[in-house]
C-alpha positions as CSV (number, residue, x, y, z in Angstrom):
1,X,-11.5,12.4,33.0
2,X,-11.4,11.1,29.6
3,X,-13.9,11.9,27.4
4,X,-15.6,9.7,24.2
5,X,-13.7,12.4,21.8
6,X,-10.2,11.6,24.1
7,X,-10.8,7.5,24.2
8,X,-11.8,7.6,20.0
9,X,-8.0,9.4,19.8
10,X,-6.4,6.9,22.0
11,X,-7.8,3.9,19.6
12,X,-6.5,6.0,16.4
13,X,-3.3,6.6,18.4
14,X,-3.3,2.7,18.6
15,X,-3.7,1.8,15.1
16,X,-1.2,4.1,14.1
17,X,1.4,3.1,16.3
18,X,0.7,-0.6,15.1
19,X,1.0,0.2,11.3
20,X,4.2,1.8,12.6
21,X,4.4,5.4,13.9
22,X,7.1,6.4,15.7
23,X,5.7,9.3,17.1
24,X,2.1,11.1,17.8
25,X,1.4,14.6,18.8
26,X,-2.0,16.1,19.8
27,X,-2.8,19.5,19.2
28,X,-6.0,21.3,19.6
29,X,-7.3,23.6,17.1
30,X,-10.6,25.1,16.9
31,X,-11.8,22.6,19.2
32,X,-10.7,19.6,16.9
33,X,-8.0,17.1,18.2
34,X,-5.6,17.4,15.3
35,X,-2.5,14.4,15.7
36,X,0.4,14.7,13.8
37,X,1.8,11.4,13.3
38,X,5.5,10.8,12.8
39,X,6.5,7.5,10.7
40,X,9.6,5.9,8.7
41,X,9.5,7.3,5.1
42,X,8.9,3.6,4.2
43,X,5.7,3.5,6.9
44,X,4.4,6.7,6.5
45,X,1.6,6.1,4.0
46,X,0.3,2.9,5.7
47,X,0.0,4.9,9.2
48,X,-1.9,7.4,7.5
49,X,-4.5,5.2,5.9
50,X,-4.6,3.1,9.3
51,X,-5.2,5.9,10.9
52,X,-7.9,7.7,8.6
53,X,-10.3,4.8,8.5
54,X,-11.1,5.3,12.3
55,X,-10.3,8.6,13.2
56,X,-14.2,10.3,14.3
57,X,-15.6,13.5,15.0
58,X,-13.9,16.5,16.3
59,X,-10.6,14.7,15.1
60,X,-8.5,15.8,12.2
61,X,-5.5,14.1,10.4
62,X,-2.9,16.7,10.6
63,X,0.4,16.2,8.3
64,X,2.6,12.9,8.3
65,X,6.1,13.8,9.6
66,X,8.4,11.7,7.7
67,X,11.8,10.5,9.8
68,X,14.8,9.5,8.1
69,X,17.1,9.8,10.3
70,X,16.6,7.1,12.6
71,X,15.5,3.8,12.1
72,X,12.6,3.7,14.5
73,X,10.8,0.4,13.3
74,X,14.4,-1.4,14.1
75,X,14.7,0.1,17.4
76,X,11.0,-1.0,17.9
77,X,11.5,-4.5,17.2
78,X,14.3,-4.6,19.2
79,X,12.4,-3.5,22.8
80,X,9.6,-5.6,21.8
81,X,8.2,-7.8,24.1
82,X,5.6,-11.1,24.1
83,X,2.6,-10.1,25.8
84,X,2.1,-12.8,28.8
85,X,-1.3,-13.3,28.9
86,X,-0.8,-16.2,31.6
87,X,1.1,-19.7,32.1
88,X,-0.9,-21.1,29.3
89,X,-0.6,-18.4,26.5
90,X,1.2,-15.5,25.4
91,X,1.2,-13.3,22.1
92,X,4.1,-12.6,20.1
93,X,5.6,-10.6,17.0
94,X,7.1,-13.5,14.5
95,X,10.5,-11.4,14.6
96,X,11.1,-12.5,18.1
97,X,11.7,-15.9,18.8
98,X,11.1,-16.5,22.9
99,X,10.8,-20.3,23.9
100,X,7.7,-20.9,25.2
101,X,7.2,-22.0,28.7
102,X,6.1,-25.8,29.4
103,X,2.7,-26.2,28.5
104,X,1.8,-22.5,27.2
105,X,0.7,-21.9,23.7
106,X,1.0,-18.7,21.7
107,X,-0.8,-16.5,18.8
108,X,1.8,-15.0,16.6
109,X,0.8,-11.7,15.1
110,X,2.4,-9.4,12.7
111,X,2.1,-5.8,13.5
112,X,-0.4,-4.1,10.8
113,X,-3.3,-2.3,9.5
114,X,-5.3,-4.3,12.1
115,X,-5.7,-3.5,15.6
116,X,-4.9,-6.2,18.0
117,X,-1.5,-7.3,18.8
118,X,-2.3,-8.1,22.4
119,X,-0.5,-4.9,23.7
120,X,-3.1,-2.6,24.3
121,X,-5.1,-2.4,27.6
122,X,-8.3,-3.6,26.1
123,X,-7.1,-6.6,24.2
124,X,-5.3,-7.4,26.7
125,X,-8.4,-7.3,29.3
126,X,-9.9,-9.6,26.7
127,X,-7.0,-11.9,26.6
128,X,-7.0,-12.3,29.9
129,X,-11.3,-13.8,30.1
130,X,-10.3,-16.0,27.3
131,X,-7.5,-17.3,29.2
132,X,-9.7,-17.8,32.2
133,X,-12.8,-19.2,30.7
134,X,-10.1,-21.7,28.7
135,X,-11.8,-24.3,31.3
136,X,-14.9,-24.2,29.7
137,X,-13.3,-24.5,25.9
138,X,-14.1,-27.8,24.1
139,X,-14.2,-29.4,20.6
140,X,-17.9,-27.9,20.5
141,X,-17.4,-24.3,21.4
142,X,-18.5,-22.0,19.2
143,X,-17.0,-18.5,19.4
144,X,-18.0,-15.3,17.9
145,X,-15.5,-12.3,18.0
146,X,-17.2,-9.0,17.0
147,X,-14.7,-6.8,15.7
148,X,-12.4,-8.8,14.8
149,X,-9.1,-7.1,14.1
150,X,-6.5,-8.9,13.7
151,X,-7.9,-12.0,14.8
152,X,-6.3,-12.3,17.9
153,X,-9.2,-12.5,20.5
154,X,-10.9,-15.5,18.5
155,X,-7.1,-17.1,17.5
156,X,-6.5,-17.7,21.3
157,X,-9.9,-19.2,22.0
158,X,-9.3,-21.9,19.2
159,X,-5.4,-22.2,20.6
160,X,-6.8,-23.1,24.4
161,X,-9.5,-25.5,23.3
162,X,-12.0,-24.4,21.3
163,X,-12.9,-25.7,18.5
164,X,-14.6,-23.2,16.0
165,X,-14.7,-19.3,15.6
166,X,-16.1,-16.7,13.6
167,X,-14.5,-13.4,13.3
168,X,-16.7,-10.6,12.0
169,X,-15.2,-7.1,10.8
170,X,-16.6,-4.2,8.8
171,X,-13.2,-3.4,7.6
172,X,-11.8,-5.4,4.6
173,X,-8.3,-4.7,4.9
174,X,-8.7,-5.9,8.6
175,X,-10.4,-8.7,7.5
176,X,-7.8,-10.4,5.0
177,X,-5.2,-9.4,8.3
178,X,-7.5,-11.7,10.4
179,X,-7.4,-14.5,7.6
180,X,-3.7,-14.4,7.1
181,X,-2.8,-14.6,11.1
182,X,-5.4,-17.6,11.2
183,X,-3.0,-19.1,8.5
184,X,0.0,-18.3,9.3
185,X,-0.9,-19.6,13.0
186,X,-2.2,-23.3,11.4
187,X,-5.7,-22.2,12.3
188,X,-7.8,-21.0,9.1
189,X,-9.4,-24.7,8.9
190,X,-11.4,-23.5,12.6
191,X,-11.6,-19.6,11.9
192,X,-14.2,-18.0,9.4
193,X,-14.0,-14.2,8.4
194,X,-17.0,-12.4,7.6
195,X,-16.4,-9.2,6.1
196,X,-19.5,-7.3,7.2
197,X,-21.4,-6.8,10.0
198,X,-23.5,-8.8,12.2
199,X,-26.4,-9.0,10.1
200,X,-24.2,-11.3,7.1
201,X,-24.2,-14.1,10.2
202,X,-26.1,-17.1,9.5
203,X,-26.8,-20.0,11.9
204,X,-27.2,-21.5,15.4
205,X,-26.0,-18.8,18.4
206,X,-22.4,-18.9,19.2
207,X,-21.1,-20.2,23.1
208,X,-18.9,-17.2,23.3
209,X,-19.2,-13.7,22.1
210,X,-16.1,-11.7,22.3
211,X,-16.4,-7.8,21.6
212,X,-13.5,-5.3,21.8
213,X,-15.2,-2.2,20.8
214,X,-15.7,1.2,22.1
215,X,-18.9,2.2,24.0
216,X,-20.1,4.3,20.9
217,X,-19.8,1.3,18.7
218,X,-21.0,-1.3,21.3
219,X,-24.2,0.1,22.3
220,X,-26.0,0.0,18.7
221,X,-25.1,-3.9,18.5
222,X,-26.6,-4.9,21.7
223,X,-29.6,-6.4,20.5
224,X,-28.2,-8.5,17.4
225,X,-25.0,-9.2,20.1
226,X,-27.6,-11.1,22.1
227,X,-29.6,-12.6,19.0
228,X,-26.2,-14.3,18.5
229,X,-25.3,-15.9,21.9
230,X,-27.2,-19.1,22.9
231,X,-28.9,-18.8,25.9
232,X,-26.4,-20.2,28.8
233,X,-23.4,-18.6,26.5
234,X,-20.9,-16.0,27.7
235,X,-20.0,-12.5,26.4
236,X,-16.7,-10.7,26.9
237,X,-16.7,-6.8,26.4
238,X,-13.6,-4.9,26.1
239,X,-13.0,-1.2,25.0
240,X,-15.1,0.3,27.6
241,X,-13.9,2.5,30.3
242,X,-14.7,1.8,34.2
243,X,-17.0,5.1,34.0
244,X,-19.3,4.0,31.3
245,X,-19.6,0.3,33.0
246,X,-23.1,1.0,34.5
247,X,-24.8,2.3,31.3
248,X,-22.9,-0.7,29.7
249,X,-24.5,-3.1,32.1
250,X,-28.4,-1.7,31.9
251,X,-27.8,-1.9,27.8
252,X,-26.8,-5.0,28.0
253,X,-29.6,-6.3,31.0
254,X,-32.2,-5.0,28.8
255,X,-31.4,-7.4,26.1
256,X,-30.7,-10.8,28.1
257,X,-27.7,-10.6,30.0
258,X,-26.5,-10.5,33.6
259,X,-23.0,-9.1,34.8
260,X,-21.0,-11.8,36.3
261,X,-17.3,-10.0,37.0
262,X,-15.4,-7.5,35.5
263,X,-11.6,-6.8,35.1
264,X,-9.9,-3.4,35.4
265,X,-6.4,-2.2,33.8
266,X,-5.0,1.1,33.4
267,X,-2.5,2.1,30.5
268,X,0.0,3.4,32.9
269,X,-0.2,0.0,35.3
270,X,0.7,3.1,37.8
271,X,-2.5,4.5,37.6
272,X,-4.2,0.7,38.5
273,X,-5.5,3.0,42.0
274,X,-6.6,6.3,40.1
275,X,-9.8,7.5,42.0
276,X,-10.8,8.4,38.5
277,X,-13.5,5.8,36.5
278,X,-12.3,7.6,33.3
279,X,-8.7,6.5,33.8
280,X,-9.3,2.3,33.9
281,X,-9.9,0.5,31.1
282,X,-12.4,-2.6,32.0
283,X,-13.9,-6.0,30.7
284,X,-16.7,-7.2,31.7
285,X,-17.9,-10.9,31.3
286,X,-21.8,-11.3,31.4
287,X,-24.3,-14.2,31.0
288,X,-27.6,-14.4,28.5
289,X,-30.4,-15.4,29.9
């Protein structure tokens, strides 16, 4: 069963394997997690700092292990893989040039200090509603994406049809990551940063929320989450584990919404029929009231 302390270490495993890591150990001392990370000389200073601005309680940074000896990154780059989110979009690194199938569109993101290339369970779960609620995208749709990232949730809700978002993050460095990938994808004139929290937002509620966030950082937003969604509108959590889906749902009910479905993925898509909740990763897409 995965604990809160064991899910926090899988997201700063994340970031540092997107700033570049090549390696990560867990060890536990004193009842701390401590990870050792292993990077490139070249990398090893921006998967430290990637890693230090989430890492949480009971965790400890433990020494960067430099490698010279292989050229890991390289290597990386050349097993990497588009994420096919469906017929009609996909997410790619810019270093790999795939054609794209008839009719599918993509986000390009550069792997970075900001989490969300599309490759991990939860952004992929998230992906996946904005893919299937790309039927309800127009021109008017507004679409707020808590937690931004990289940008990559909100990117692929403008690139199926919709045709304004906002992207809010609390971390800076994040939120110039979000700006360039709007850019460099021909979308900045439809995507807004706001580097802050939900409380810098100004305006009418937003169609779509989209929220890939941990439980522990979910809960505390609920009621300015709902504040922010028009009545009618859709929200889209990701982050959350299939064992913390009921206490998700009566949060989230208490405020103004109603579950309508949920998706499930494991890391291991082996595990997809673990009897254990604390195995899945899930999304869940509600409606306000």
């Amino acid at each position: 069963m995965r604990t809160e302390g064991t899910e926090q270490a899988e997201r700063v495993v994340a970031e540092a394997w997107e700033a570049g890591a090549s390696g990560v150990e867990e060890r536990e001392q004193g009842g701390d997690t401590v990870l050792i990370l292993y990077a490139p000389a070249a990398r090893a200073d921006d998967v430290r700092d990637a890693a230090a601005r989430i890492v949480g309680a009971g965790q400890r940074l433990g020494p960067i292990e430099r490698v010279e000896s292989v050229d890991w990154v390289s290597r990386w780059k050349q097993s990497a893989r588009a994420t096919v989110v469906s017929r009609r979009l996909r997410v790619r690194p810019p270093f790999l040039e795939v054609a794209l199938a008839e009719g599918q569109r993509e986000i390009v993101i550069e792997p970075g200090q900001a989490f969300g290339t599309g490759s991990h369970a939860s952004t992929r779960l998230a992906l996946e509603w904005v893919d299937a609620l790309s039927g309800e995208l127009t021109p008017h749709t507004r679409v707020l994406d808590v937690g931004t990232g990289s940008g990559v949730l909100a990117l692929a809700a403008l690139r199926l049809g919709a045709g304004r978002a906002v992207g809010v993050e609390v971390d800076r460095v994040a939120a110039r990551e979000a700006g360039a990938t709007a850019r460099d994808n021909g979308l900045a004139m439809h995507f807004g940063v706001v580097a802050g929290g939900l409380e810098a937002l100004r305006g009418p509620p937003f169609d779509l929320v989209l929220a890939n966030l941990l439980r522990s950082e979910l809960l505390p937003l609920a009621g300015a989450i709902a504040a922010r969604t028009r009545r009618g509108g859709r929200l889209v959590l990701s982050g959350l584990l299939e064992a913390e889906r009921a206490e998700v749902e009566r949060a989230l009910g208490r405020v103004g919404f109603d579950p309508i479905d949920v998706r499930v993925r494991a890391d291991d898509p082996a595990e997809i029929q673990t009897d254990d909740p604390g195995e899945r990763w899930i999304a869940l897409l509600m409606g306000r009231r």
